[in-house]
mmCIF file as gemmi writes it, N, C-alpha and C atoms, coordinates in Angstrom:
data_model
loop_
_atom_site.group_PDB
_atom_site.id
_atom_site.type_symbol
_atom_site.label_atom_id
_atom_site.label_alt_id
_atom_site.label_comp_id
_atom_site.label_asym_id
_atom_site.label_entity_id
_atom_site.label_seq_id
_atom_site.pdbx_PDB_ins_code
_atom_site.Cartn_x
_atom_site.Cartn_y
_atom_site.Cartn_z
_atom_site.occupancy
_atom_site.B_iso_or_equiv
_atom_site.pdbx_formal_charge
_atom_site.auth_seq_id
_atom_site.auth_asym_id
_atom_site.pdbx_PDB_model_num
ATOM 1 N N . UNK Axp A 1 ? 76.724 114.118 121.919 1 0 ? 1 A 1
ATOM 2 C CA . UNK Axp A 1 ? 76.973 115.511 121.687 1 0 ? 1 A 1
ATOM 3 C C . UNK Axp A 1 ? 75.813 116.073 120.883 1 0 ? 1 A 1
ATOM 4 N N . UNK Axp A 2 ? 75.484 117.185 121.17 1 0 ? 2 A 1
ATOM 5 C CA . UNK Axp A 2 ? 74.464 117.938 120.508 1 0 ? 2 A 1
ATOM 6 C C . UNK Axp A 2 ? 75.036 118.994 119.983 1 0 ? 2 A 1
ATOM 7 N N . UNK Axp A 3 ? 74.312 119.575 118.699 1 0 ? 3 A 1
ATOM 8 C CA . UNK Axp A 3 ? 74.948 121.042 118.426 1 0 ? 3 A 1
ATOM 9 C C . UNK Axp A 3 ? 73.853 120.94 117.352 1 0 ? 3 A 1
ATOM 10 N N . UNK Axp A 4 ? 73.855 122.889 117.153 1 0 ? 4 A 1
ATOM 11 C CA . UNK Axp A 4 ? 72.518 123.262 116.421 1 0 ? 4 A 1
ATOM 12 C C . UNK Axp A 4 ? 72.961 123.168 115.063 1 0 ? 4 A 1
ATOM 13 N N . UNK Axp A 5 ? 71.869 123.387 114.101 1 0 ? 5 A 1
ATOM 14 C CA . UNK Axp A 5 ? 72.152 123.614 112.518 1 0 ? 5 A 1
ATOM 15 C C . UNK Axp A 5 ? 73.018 123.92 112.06 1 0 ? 5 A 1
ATOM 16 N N . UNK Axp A 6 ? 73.64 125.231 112.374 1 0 ? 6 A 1
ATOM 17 C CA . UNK Axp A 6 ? 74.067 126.342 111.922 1 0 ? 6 A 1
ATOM 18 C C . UNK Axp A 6 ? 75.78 125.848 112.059 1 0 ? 6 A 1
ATOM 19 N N . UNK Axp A 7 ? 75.947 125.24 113.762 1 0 ? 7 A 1
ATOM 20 C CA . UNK Axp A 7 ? 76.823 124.825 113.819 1 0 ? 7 A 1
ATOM 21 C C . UNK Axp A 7 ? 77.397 123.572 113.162 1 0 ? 7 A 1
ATOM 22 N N . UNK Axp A 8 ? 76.277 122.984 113.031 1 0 ? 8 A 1
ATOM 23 C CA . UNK Axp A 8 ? 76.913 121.338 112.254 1 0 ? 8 A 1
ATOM 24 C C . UNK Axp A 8 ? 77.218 122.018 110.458 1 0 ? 8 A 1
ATOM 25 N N . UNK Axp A 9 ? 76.106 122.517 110.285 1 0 ? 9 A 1
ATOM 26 C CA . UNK Axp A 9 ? 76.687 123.128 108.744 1 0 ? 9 A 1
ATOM 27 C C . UNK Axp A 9 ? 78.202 123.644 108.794 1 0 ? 9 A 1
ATOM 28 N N . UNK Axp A 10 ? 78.427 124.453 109.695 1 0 ? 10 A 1
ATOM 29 C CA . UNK Axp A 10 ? 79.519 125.323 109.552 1 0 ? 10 A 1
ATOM 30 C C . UNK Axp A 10 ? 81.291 124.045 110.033 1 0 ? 10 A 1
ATOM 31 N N . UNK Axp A 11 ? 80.616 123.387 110.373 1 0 ? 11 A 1
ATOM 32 C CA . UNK Axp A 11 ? 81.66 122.283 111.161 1 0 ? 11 A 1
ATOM 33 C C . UNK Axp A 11 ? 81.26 120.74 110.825 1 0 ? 11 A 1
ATOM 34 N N . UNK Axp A 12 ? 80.255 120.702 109.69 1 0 ? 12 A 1
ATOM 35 C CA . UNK Axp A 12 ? 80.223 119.096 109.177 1 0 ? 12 A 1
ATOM 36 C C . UNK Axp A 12 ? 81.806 118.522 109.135 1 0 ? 12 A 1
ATOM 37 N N . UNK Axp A 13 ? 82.794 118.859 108.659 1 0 ? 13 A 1
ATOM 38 C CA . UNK Axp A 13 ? 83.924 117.945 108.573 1 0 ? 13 A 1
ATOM 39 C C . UNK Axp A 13 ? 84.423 117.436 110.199 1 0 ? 13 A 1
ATOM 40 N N . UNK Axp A 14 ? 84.925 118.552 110.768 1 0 ? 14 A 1
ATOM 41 C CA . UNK Axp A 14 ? 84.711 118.115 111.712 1 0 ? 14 A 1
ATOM 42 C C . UNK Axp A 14 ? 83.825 117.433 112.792 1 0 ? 14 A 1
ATOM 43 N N . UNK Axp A 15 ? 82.916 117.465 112.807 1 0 ? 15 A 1
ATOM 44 C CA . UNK Axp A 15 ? 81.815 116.421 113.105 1 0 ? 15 A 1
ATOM 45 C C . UNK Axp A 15 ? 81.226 115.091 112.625 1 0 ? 15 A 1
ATOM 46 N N . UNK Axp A 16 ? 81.962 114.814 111.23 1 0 ? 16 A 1
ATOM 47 C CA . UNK Axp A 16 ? 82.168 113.845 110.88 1 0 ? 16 A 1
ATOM 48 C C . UNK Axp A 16 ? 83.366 113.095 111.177 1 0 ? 16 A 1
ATOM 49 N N . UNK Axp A 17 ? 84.525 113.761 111.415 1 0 ? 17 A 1
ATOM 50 C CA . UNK Axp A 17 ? 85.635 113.116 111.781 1 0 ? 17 A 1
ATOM 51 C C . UNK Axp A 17 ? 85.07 112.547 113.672 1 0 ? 17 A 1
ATOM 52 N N . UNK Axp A 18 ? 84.388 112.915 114.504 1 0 ? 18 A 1
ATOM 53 C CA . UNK Axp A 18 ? 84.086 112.623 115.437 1 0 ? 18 A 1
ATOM 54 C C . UNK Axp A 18 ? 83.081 111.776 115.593 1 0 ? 18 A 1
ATOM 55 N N . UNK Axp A 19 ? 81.989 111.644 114.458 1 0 ? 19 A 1
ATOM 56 C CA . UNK Axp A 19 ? 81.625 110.392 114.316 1 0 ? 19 A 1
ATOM 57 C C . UNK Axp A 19 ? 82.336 108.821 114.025 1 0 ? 19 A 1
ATOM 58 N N . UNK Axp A 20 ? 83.156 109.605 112.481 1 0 ? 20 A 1
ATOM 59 C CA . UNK Axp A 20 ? 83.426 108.27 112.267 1 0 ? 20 A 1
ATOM 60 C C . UNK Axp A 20 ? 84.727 107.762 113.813 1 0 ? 20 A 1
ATOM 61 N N . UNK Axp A 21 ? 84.854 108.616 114.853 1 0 ? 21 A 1
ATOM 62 C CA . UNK Axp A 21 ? 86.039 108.164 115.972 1 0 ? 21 A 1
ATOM 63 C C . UNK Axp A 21 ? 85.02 107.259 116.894 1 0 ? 21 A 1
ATOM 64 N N . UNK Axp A 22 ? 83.698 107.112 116.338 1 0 ? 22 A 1
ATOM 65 C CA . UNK Axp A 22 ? 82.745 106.08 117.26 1 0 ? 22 A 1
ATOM 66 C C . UNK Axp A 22 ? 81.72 107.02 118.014 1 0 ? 22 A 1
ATOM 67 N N . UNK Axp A 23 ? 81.566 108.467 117.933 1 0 ? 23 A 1
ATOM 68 C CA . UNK Axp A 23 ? 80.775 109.392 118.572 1 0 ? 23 A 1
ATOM 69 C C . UNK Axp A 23 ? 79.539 109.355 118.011 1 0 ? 23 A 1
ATOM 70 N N . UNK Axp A 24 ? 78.471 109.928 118.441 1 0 ? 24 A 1
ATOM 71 C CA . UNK Axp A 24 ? 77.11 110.343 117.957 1 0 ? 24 A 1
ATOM 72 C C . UNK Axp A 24 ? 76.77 111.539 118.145 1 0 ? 24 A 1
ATOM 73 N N . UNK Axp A 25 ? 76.587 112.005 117.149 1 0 ? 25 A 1
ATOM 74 C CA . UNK Axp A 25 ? 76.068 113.097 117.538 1 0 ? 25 A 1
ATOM 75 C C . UNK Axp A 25 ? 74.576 114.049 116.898 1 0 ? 25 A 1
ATOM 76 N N . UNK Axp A 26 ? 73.793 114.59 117.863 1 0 ? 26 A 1
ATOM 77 C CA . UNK Axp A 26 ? 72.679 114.787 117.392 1 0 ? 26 A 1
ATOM 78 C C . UNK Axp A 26 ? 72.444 116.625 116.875 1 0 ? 26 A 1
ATOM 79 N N . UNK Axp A 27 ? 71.721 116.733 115.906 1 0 ? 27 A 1
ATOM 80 C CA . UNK Axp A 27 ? 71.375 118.005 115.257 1 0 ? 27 A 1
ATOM 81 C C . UNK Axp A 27 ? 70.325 118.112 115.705 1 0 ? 27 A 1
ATOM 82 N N . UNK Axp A 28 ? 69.946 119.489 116.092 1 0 ? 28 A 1
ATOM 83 C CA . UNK Axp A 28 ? 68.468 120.27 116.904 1 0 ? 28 A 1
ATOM 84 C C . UNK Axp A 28 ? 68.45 121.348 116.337 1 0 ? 28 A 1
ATOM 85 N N . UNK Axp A 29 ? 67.25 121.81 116.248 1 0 ? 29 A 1
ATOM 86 C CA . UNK Axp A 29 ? 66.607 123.135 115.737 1 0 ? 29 A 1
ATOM 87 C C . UNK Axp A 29 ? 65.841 123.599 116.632 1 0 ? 29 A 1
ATOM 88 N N . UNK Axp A 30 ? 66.074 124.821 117.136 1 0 ? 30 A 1
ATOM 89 C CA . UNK Axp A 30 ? 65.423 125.449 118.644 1 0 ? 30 A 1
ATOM 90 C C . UNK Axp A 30 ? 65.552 124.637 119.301 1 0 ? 30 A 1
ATOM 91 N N . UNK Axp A 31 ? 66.91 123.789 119.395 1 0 ? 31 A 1
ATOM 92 C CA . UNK Axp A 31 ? 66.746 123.089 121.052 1 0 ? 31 A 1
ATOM 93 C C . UNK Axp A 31 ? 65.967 121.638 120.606 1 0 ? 31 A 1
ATOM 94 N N . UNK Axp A 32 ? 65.643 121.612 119.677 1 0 ? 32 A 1
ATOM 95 C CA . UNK Axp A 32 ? 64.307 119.843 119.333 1 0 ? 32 A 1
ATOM 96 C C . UNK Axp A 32 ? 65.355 119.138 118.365 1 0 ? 32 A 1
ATOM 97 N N . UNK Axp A 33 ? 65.676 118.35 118.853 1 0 ? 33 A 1
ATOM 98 C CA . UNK Axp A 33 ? 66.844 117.251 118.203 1 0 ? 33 A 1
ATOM 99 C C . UNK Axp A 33 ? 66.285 116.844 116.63 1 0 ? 33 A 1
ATOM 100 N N . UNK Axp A 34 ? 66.452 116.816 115.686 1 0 ? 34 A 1
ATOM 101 C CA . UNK Axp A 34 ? 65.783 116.893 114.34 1 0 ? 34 A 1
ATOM 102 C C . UNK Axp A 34 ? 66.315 115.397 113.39 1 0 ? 34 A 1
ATOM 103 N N . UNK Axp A 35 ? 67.863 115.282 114.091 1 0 ? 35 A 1
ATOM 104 C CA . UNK Axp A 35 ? 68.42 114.108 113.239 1 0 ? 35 A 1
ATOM 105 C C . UNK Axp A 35 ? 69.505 113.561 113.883 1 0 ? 35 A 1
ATOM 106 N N . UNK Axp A 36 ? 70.101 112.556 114.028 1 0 ? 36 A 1
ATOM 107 C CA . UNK Axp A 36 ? 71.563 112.318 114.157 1 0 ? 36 A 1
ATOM 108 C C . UNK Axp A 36 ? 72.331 111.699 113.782 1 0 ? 36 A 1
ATOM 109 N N . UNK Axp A 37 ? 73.968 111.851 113.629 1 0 ? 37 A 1
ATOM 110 C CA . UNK Axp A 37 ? 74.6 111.595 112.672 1 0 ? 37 A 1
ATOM 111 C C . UNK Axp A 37 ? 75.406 110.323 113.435 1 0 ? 37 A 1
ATOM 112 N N . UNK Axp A 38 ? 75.52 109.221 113.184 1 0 ? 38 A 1
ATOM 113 C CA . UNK Axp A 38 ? 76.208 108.12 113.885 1 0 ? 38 A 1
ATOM 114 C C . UNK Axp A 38 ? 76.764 107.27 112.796 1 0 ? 38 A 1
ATOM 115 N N . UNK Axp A 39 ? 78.031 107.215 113.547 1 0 ? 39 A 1
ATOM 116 C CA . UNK Axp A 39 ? 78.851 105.845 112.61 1 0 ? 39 A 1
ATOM 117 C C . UNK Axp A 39 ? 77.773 104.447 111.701 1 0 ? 39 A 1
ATOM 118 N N . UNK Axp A 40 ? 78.71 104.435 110.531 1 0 ? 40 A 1
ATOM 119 C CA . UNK Axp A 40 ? 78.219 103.036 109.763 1 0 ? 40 A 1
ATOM 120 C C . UNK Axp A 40 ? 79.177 101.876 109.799 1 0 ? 40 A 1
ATOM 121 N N . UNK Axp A 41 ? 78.397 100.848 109.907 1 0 ? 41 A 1
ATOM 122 C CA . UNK Axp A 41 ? 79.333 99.648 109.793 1 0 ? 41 A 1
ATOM 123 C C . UNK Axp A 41 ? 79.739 99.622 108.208 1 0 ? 41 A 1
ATOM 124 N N . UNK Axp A 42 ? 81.317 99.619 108.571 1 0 ? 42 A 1
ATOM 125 C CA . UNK Axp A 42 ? 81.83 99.334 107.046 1 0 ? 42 A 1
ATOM 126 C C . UNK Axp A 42 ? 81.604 97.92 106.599 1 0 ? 42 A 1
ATOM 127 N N . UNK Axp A 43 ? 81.123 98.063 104.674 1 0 ? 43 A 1
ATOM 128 C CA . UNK Axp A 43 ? 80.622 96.48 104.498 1 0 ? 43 A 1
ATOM 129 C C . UNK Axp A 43 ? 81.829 96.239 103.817 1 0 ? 43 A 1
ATOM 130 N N . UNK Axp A 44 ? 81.917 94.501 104.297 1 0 ? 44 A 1
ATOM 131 C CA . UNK Axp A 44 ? 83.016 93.49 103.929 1 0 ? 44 A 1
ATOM 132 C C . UNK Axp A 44 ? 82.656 93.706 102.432 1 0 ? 44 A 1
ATOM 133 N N . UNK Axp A 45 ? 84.458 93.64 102.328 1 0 ? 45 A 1
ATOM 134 C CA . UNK Axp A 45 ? 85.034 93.587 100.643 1 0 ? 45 A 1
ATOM 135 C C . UNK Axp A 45 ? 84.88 92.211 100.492 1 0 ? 45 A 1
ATOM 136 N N . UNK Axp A 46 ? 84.191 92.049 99.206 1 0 ? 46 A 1
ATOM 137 C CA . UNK Axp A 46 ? 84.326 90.508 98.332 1 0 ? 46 A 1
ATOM 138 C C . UNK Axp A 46 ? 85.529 90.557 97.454 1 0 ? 46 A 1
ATOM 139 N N . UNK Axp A 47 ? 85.407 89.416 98.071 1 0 ? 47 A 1
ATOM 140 C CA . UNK Axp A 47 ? 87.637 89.12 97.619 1 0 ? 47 A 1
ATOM 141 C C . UNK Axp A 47 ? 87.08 88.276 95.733 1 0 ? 47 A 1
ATOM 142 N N . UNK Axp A 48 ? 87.485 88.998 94.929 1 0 ? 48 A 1
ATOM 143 C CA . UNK Axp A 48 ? 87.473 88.087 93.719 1 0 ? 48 A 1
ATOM 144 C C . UNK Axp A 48 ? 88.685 87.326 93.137 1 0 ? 48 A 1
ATOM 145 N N . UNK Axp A 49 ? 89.065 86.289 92.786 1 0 ? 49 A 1
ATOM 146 C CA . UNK Axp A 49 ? 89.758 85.275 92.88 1 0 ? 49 A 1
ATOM 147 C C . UNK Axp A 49 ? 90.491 85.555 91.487 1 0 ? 49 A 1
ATOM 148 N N . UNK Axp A 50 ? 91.923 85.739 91.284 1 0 ? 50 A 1
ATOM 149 C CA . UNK Axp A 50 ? 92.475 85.97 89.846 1 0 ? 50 A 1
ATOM 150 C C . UNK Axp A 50 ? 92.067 84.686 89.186 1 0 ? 50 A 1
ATOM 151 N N . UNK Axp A 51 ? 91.843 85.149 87.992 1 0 ? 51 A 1
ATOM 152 C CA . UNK Axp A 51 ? 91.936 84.556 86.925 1 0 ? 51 A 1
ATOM 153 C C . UNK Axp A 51 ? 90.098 84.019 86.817 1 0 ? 51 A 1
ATOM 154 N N . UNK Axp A 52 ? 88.898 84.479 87.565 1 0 ? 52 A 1
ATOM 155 C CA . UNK Axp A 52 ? 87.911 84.171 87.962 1 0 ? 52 A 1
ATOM 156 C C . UNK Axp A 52 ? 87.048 84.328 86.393 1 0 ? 52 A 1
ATOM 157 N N . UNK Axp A 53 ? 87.457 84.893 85.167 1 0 ? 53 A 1
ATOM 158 C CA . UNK Axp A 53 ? 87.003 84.967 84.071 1 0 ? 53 A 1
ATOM 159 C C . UNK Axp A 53 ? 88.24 84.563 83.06 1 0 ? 53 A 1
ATOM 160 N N . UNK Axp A 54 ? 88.52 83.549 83.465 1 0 ? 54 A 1
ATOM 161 C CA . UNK Axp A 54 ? 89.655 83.057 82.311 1 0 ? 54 A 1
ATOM 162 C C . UNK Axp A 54 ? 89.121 82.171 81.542 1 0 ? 54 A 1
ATOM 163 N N . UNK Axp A 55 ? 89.119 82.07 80.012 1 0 ? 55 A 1
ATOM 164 C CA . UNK Axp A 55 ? 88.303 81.937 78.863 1 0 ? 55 A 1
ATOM 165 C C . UNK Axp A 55 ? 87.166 82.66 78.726 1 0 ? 55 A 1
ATOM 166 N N . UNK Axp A 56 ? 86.926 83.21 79.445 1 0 ? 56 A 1
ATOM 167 C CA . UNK Axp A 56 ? 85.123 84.157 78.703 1 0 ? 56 A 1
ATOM 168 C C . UNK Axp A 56 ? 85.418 85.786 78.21 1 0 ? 56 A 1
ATOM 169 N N . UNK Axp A 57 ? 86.743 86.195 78.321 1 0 ? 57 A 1
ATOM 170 C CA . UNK Axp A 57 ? 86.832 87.398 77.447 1 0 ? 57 A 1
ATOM 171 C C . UNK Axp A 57 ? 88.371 86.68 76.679 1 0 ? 57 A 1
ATOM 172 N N . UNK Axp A 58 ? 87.994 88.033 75.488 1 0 ? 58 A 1
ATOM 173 C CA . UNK Axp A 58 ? 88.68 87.653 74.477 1 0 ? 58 A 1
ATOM 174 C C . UNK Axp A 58 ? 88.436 88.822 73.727 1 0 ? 58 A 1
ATOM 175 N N . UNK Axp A 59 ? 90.286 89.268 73.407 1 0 ? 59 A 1
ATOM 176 C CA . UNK Axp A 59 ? 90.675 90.784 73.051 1 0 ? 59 A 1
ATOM 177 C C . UNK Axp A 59 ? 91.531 90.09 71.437 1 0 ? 59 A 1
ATOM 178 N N . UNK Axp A 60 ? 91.063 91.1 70.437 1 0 ? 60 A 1
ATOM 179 C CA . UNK Axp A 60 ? 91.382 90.671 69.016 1 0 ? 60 A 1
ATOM 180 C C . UNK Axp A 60 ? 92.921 91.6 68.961 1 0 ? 60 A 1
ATOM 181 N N . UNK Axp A 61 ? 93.394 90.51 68.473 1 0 ? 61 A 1
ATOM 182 C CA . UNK Axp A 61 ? 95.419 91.205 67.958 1 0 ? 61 A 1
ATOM 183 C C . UNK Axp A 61 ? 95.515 92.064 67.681 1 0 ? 61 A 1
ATOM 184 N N . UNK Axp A 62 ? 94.767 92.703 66.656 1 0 ? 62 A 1
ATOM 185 C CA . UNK Axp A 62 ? 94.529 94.432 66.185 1 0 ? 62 A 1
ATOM 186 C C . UNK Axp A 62 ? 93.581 95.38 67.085 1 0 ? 62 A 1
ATOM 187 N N . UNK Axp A 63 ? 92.83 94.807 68.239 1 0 ? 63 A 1
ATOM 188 C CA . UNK Axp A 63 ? 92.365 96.149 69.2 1 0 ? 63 A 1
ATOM 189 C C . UNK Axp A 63 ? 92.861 97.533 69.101 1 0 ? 63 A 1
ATOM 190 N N . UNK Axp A 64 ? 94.414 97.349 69.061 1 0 ? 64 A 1
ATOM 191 C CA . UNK Axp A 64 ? 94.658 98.772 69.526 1 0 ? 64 A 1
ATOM 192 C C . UNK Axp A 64 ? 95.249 99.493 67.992 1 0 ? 64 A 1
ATOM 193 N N . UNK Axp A 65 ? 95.248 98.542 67.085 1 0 ? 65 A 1
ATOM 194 C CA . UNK Axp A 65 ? 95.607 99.29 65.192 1 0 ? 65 A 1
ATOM 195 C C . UNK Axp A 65 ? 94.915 100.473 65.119 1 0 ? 65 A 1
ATOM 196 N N . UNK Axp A 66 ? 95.525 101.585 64.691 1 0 ? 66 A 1
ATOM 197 C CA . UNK Axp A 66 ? 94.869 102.615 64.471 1 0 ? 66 A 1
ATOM 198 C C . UNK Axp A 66 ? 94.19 102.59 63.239 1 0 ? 66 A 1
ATOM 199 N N . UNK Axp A 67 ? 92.744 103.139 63.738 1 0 ? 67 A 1
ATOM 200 C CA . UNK Axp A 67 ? 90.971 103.344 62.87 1 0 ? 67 A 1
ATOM 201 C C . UNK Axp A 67 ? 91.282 103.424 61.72 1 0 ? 67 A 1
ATOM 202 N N . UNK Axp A 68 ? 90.64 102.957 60.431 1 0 ? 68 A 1
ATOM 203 C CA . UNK Axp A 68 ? 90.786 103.223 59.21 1 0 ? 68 A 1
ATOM 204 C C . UNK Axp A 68 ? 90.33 104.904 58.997 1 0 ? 68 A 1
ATOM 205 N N . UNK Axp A 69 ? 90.39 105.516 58.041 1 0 ? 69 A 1
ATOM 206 C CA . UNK Axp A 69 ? 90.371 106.703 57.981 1 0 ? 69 A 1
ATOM 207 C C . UNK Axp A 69 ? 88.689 107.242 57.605 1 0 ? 69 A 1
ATOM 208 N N . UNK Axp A 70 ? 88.044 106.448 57.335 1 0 ? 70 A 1
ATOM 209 C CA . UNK Axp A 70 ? 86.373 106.626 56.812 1 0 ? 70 A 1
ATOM 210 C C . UNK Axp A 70 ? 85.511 106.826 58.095 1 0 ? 70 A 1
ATOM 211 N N . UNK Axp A 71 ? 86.254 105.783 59.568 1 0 ? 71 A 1
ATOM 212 C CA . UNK Axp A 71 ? 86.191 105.973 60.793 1 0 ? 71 A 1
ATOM 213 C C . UNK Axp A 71 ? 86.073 107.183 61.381 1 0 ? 71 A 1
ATOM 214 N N . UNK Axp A 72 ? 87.674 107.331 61.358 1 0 ? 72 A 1
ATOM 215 C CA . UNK Axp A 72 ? 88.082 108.607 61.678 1 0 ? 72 A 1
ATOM 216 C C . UNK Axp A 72 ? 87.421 110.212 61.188 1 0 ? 72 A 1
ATOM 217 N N . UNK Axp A 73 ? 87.119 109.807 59.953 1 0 ? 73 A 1
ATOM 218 C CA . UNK Axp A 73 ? 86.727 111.056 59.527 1 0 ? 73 A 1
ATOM 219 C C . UNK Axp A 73 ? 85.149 111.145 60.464 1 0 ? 73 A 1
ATOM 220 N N . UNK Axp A 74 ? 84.4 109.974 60.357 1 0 ? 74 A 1
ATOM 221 C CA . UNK Axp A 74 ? 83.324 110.332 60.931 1 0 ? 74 A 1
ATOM 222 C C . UNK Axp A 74 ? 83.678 111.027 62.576 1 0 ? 74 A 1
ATOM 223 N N . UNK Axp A 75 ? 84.456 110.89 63.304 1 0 ? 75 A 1
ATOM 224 C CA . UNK Axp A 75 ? 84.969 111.061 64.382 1 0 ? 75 A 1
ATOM 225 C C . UNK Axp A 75 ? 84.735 112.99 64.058 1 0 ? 75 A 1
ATOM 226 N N . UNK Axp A 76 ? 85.518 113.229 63.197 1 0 ? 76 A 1
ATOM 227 C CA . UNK Axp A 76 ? 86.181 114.525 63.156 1 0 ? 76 A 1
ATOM 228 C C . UNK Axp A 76 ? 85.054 115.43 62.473 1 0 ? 76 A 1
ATOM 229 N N . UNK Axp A 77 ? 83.802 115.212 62.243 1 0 ? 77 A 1
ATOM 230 C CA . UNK Axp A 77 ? 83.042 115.785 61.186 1 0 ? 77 A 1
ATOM 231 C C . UNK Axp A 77 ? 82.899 115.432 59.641 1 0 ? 77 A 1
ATOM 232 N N . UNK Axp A 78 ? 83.87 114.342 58.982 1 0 ? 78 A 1
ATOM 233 C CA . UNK Axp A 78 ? 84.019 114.377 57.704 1 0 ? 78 A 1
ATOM 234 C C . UNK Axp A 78 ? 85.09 114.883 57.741 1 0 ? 78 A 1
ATOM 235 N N . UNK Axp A 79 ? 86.207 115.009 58.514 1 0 ? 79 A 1
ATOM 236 C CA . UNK Axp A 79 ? 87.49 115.799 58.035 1 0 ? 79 A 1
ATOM 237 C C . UNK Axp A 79 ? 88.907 115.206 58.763 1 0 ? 79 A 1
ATOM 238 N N . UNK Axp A 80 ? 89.247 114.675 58.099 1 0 ? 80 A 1
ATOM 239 C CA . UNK Axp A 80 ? 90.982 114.415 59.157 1 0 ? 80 A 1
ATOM 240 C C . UNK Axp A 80 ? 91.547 115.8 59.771 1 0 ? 80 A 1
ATOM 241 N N . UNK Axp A 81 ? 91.8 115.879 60.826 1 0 ? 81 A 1
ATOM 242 C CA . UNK Axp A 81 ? 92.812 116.859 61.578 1 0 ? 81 A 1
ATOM 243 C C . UNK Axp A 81 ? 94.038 116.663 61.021 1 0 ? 81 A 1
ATOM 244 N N . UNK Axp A 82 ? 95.068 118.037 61.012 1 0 ? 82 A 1
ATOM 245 C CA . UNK Axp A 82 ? 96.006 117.676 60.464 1 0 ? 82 A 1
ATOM 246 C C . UNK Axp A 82 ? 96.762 116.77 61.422 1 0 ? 82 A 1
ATOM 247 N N . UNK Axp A 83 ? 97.909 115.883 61.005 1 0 ? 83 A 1
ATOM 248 C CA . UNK Axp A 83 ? 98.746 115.014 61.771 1 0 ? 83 A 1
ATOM 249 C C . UNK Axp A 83 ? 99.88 116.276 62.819 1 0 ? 83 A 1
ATOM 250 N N . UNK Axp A 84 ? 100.474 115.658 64.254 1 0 ? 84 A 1
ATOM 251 C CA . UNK Axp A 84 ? 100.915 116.997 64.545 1 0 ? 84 A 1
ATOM 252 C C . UNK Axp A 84 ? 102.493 116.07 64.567 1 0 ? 84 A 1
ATOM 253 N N . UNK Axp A 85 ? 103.676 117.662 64.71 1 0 ? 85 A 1
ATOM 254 C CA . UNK Axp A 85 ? 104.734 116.963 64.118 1 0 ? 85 A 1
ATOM 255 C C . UNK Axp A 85 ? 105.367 116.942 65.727 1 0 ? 85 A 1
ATOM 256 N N . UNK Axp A 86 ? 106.388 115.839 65.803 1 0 ? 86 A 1
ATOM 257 C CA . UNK Axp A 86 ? 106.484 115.692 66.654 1 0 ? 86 A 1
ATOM 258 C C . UNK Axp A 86 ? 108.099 116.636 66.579 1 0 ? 86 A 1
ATOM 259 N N . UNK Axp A 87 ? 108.108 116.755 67.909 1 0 ? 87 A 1
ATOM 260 C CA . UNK Axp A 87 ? 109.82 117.215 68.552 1 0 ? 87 A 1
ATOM 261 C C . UNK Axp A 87 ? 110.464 116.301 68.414 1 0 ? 87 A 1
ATOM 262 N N . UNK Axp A 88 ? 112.242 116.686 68.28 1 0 ? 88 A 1
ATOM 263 C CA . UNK Axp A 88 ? 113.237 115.456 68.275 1 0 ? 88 A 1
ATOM 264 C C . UNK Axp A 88 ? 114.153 116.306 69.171 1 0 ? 88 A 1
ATOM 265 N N . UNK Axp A 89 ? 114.555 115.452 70.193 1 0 ? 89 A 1
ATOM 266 C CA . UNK Axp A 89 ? 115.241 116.107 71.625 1 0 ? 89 A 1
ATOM 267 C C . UNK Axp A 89 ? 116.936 116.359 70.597 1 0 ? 89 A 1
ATOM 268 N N . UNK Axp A 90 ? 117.575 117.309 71.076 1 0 ? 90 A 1
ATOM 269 C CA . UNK Axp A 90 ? 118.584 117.613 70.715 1 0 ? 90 A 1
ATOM 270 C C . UNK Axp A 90 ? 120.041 116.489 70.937 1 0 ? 90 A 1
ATOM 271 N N . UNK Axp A 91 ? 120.688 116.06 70.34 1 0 ? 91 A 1
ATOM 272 C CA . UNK Axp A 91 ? 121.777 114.671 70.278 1 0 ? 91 A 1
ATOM 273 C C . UNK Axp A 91 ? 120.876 113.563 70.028 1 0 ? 91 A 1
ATOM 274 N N . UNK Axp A 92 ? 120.09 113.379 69.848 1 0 ? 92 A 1
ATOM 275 C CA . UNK Axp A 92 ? 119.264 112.36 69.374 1 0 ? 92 A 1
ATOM 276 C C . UNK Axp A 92 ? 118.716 112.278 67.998 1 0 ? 92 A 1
């Protein structure tokens, strides 16, 4: 299939959906074929094997303890934000 600039700009999605269905199709300018757009071979997924880094990382008990405050302040400019208060759902 051929079609000009103007048209592949205006209709790339669709002309990509007709590639990737196994089509080719070529772009021309005045009629002189300039480029064409044809399917890619999809590349094989590498299968990685669970547990393929078991012993080489290592996460400390307190990771997720919240920052000391000298931290934090650097975070904020030198300044703690105030704490925000939370809602308590009604019967609860």
């Amino acid at each position: 299939m051929e079609v000009n600039i103007h048209e592949a700009k205006t209709h790339l999605s669709r002309l990509l959906q007709k590639v990737a269905a196994g089509e080719e199709v070529t772009i021309a300018r005045a009629g002189v074929p300039v480029a064409r757009l044809i399917p890619i071979e999809p590349k094989p997924m590498k299968i990685r094997p669970l547990g393929m880094d078991r012993g080489r990382i290592w996460i400390a008990d307190d990771f997720d303890d919240p920052l000391p405050d000298d931290l934090l302040k650097a975070f904020y400019g030198g300044k703690l934000p105030p704490l925000e208060k939370t809602r308590r759902r009604k019967g609860k």
